[in-house]
N, C-alpha and C positions, 0 to 999 in steps of 0.2 A: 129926164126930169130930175132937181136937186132937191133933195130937202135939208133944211138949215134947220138941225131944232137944237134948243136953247139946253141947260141943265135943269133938271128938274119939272120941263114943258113935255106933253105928249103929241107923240106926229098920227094922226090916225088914217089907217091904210083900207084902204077898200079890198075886200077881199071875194072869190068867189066869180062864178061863169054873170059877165055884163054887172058887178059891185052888187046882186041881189040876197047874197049872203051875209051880210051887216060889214062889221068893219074888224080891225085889228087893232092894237093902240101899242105903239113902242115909245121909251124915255130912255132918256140921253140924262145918268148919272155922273157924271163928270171925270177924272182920270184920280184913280186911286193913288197914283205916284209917278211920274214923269215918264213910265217906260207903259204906261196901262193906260186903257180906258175901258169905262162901263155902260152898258145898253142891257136894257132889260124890257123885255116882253110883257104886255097886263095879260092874263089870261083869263075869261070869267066864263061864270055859268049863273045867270040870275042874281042871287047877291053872294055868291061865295067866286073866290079866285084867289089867286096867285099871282106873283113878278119877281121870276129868280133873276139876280145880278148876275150875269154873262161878262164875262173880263176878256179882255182881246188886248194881243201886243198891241205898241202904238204902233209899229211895220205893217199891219194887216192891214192890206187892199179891201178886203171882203168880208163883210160881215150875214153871215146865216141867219135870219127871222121868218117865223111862219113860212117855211120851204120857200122860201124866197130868195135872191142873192141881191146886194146894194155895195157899191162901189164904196169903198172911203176913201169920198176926195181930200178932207180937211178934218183935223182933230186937234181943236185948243182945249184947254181947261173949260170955258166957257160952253165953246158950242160944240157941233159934230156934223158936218155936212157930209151928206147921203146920197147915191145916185142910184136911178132906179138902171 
């Protein structure tokens, strides 16, 4: 499965044994300069959380979220498509 997410839009991930664990929520920050790009995790707990910026060459296949791995099929300025 791909996911196309936009900059500054969240992709929200189902997470946990049959999605019974709520979800996860990643965002596609856009490329800090021609050789980077940014994705960064929400991380919460009620109303307090976090979203550290995770910088990745543009050459990187593979991006790590929530012990996950996703393919990087595509990276423009714009968007970021993701394979599960």
């Amino acid at each position: 499965m791909q996911h196309k997410i936009y900059v500054g839009t969240f992709l929200k991930l189902k997470t946990g044994f049959m999605q019974m664990e709520g979800s996860s929520k990643i965002m596609y920050c856009g490329m800090s300069n021609e050789n980077t790009f940014v994705v960064t995790p929400l991380v919460h707990v009620g109303y307090q959380g976090f979203s550290p910026s995770i910088y990745y060459d543009i050459s990187s296949k593979i991006v790590h979220m929530y012990d996950r791995e996703f393919d990087v099929i595509e990276v423009t300025p714009m968007y970021i498509i993701l394979g599960d």
